[in-house]
Structure formats: C-alpha cells, structure tokens
N, C-alpha and C positions, 0 to 999 in steps of 0.2 A: 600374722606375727612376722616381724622383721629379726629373721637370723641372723647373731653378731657371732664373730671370731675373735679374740683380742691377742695379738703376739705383741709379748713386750717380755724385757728379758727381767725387769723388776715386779716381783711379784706385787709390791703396794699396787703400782701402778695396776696391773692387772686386775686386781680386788677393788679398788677405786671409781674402775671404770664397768666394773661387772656390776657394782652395786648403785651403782647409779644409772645404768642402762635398764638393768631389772625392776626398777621401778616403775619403768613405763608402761604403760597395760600393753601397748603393740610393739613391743621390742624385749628380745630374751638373748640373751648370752649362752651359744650354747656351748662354747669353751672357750677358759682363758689360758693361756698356752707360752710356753718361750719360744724361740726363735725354730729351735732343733724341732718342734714336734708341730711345726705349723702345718704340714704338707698332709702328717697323718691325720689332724683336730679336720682340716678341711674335705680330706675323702670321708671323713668319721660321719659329720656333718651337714653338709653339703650347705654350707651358709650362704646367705644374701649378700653379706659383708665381712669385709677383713678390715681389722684395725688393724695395724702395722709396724712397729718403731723401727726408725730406719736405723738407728745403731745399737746393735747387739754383739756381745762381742763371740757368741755362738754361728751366728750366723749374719751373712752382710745382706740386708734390709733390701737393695736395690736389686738384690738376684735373687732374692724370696721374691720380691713382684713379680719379676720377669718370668717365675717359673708358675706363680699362680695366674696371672693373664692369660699362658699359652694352657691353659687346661681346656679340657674339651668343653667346659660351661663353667668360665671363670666367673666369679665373683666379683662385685664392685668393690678395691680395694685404695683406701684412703691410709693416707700416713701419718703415724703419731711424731711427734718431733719437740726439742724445744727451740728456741729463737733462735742457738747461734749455727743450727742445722743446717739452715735456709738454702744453702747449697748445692744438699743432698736432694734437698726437695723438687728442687729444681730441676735435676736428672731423672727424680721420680714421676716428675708432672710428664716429663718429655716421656719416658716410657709406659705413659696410660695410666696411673696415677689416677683417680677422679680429685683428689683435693689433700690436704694434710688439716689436721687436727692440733692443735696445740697442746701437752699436757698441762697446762694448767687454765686449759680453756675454763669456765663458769659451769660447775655442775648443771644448770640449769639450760644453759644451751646444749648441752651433747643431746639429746634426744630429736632435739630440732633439727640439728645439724647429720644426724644420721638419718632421718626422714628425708630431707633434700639431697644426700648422697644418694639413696635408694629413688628419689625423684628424675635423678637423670642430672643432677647439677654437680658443675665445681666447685669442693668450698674450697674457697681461699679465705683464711683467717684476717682479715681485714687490718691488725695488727703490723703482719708483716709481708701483704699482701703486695706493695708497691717491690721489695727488693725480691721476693721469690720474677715476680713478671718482671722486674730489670736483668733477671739472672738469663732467664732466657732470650735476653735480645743479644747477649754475646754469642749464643747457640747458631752454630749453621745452617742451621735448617728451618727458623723462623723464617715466617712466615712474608710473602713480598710486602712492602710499605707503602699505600699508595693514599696520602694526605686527603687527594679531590675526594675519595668515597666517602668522605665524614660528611662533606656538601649533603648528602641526598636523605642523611639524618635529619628528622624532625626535632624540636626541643627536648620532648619527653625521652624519646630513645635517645640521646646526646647522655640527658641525664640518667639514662637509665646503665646505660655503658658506660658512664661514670662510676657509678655505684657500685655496681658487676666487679670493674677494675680493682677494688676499695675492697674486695672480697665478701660484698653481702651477697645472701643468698635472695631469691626471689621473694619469698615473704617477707624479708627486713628491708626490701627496695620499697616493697608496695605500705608498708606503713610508715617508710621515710617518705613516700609522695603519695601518700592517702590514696592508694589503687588497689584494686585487687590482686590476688597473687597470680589469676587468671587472666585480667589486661598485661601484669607485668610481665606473663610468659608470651603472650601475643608480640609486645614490642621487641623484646629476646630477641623469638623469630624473625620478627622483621628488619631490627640491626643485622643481624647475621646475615641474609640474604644482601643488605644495603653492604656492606662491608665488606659481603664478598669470603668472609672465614666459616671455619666449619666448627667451630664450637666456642664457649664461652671462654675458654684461658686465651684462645688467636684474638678475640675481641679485646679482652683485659691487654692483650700485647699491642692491639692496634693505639686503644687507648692512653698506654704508655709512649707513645711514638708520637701518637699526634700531640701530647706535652696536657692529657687531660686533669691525667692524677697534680702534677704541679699547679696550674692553674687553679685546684679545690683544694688547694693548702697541706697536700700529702707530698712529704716529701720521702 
C-alpha cells in the first residue's frame, strides 16, 4: 500500500482528496491534516507521500517542505496548488519538490499520478507545465545551456523530452507513442545521460531553452 498525507488548510479539499485516494485498492490516506499538524500526522505515520498546499495561512507551505525533506527518511513530497501559484511551485520544485498536483486535477487521474510520484517521477501538470519550467530559467542556479547536446538525441527521445517537458508522466508518453512505459523509461535514461542533466525537471528546462515546448504549439 502506498501511504498518503494530505496537508491542506481546507478541510473539503482534504475529504475530497482522501476519498478519492481511498478508493484505490494500493493507496490509503493515513491522515488528512492542516498545515500546523503536519510534522506530528508524519512522525504519527511514517508515509510514502505528502500532499502539500503551498498556501496555508497556518503555516507557509515552502518551510513545511524544507523541514519535511531534512527528516531523517523523508518522504516523497509533492504540492498541491491552484494555477495562479505557479511561482511558488517554482521555489518548491527548486527545493526538492517531486512535482505539484493541481486541485482541480480529474479525480480519475490522482491515483495515477501518485503511483508515478512514488515511481521516482516528476509530475508536472501539463496544464501549467510550460510557465512553472519558464519560472526556473530566471533562477541562478539552473542548470548550464548547451544547445549541441540536443544533436546526439535520437528522434524518439527528442519526442520523448518533449513530452516530459508538456508535464506527462511516463505512461501517458508511452501511450502518446504506442511504447511501453518500460521503453519510455529506457529513452528517459538515455536523454538524461545525452543531455548531460541529473533528472527529469533539468531535462524539461533543457527542453524549454532549446525552444521545444514552442515549436509543439505550447506556449
């Protein structure tokens, strides 16, 4: 079973997302919580996962992360947000972050989407996946830019680092190009080594720099 945490300071939201997580046979909620009591629900617990909202007005969202990351056996924690966040997310991605969630993502996909967090992936909402990876190209600390590495890309990882970029996760790449989610983690791999970055958001930033997302009609 994949242990969830859900800190959001609206109880709907909280009930929302607990009863649509419990439905899944491999995913349980084992506390949904506001902001102030997130530290105790996760020693209480010891979950897989943190959902997150980054504004609460108990507690500020980006220094709950920070303090759940430095735990002795932190949790994979993703953040809850709505669209006009994107900012925040942004400093959330930078300080380890795996991904954000949207609240008014599709009932239907959060179970998916928490299976790929607990995968080792970044979701990025595909929605608003282009201005969170624009947010961080004003950041200091991104990542060097070097155009030639895109050269040693093959077609399928071109397009697959597209995709990536666009915020789908690996199984919504592999049934946008009829692959398996097994090949589409192989090519991953082997962009990342060609590219030279160390995980999937440096890639989506690469992608944004060499002008991929504009060329596929995302603006």
């Amino acid at each position: 079973m994949i242990r969830v945490v859900v800190v959001d300071d609206e109880a709907l939201v909280r009930s929302g997302f607990s009863l649509i997580l419990n439905g899944a046979e491999d995913i349980e909620v084992v506390a949904a919580v506001p902001g102030g009591q997130a530290l105790a629900a996760f020693t209480e617990h010891s979950p897989d996962l943190v959902l997150l909202d980054v504004r609460m007005p108990d507690v500020n969202g980006l220094a709950l992360l920070e303090q759940l990351l430095a735990l002795p056996a932190p949790p994979v924690v993703a953040m809850l947000t709505t669209f006009d966040s994107d900012e925040y997310i942004a400093q959330a991605l930078g300080s380890g972050a795996s991904g954000y969630i949207l609240k008014d993502t599709d009932p239907d996909d959060l179970p998916p989407l928490v299976r790929s967090l607990i995968g080792g992936a970044v979701v990025l909402d595909r929605r608003i996946a282009p201005v969170v990876v624009g947010g961080y190209l004003s950041r200091q600390h991104e990542p060097e830019f070097d155009s030639a590495r895109g050269t040693a890309l093959n077609r399928r990882e071109r397009e697959v680092v597209t995709l990536l970029a666009q915020g789908l996760t690996n199984a919504e790449i592999g049934r946008h190009m009829h692959l398996s989610t097994g090949t589409v983690k192989d090519h991953v791999s082997s962009l990342l080594a060609k590219l030279a970055v160390d995980n999937r958001v440096q890639a989506a930033l690469w992608a944004q720099r060499a002008g991929l997302l504009v060329d596929n009609g995302v603006k």
